[in-house]
N, C-alpha and C positions, 0 to 999 in steps of 0.2 A: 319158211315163208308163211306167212299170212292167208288167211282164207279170205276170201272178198268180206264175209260178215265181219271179220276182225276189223278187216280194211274199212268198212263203215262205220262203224264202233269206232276207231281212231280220228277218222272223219267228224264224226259226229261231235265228239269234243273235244274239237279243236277250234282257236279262236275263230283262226279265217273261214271256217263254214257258219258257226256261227253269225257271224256280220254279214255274210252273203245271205243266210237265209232269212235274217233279220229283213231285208230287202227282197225275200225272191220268196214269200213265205209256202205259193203255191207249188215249187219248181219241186219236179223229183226225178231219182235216178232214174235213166234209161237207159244206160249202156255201162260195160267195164270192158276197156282196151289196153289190149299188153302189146309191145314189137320189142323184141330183144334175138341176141345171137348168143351161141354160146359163154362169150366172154362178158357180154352186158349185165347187168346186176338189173332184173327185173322189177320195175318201176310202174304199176298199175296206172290206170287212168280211168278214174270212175266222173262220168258224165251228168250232168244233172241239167233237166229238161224247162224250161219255162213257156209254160202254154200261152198264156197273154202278151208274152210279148216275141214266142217263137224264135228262141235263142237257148243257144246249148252252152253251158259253164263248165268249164275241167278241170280236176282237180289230180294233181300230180302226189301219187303218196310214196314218197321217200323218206326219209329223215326228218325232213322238214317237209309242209305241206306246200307245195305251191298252186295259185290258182293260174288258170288260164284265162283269160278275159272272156266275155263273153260273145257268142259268134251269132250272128242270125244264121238261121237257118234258109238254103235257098234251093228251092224245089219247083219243080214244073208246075207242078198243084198240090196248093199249102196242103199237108197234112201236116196233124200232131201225130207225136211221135210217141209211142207206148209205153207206157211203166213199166220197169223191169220189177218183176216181182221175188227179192231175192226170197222170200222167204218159199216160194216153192221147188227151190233149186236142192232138188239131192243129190247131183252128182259132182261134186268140186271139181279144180280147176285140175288138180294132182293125176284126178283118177279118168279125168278128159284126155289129157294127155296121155296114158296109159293107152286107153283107146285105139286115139291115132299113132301112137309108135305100134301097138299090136299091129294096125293097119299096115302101115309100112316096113316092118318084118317082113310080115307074111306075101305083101302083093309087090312092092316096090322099095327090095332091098338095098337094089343099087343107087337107091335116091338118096342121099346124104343134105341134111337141111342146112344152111346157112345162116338163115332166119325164119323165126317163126314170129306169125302175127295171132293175137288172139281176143275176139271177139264174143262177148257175154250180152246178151240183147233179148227185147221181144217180153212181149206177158206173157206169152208159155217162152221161158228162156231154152236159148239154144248155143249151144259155145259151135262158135264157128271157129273152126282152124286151121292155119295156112302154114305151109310150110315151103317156106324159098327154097331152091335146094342149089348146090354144085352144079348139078347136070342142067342150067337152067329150065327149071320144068317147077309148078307150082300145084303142088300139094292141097288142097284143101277137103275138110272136111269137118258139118255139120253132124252135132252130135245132140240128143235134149238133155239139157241139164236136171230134167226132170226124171227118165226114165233110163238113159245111159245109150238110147237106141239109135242106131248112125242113120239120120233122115236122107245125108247123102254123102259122097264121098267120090271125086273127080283129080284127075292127074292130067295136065294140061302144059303144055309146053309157054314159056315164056312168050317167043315169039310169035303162039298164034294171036295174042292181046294186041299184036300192032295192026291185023288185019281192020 
């Protein structure tokens, strides 16, 4: 698999970022989103930010690049949304995961994932990651991609989300 900097590197020249940036000259990364299951072939989704006109672009990297059209963004009170600064990121996506499976080892054997979502965000980057599991119960935990240090880590049942 690809490391998200490969995945930008790939990104980067390729036509269709090309023509998008040619147009969006200010826009920049702020997020990389994974949702896959076991059986899924892991498909990134690296996000790019446009400040002036406060819309989010995404870009699908598989095989082929596809984009995602772009979305406004809609929020109670506009903020912009932060630069992901890959280059401060020393802990990869491999050895995140490592992490949180040590995590669930040791605390929460009997959680078995189903799917997992995973979020790479923020100018101090932090992989956030969730694990759907069997026992409908959700898994997540915040990790810094910068230091490997778990900022947090919550085991929460599915259906207290409907309260």
């Amino acid at each position: 698999m690809l490391t998200i900097k490969e995945l930008l590197t790939k990104l980067n020249s390729s036509d269709e970022f090309k023509k998008y940036k040619e147009k969006n000259k200010d826009s920049y990364l702020c997020a990389c989103f994974l949702i896959y299951d076991n059986q899924d072939e892991m498909i990134w989704q690296l996000d790019y930010y446009n400040k002036k006109k406060h819309e989010v672009t995404s870009f699908l990297m598989s095989d082929k690049i596809e984009v995602k059209t772009s979305k406004q963004i809609f929020q109670k009170e506009k903020k912009h949304i932060e630069k992901l600064d890959i280059n401060s990121i020393k802990i990869g996506f491999e050895k995140a995961l490592g992490i949180i499976e040590d995590i669930k080892k040791k605390k929460y054997s009997n959680e078995n994932p189903t799917k997992t979502i995973v979020i790479l965000q923020n100018s101090k980057p932090v992989w956030n990651i969730t694990y759907l599991t069997a026992s409908f119960n959700i898994l997540n935990v915040k990790i810094s991609a910068i230091t490997g240090e778990i900022i947090s880590e919550k085991l929460d049942s599915v259906i207290s989300f409907k309260k």
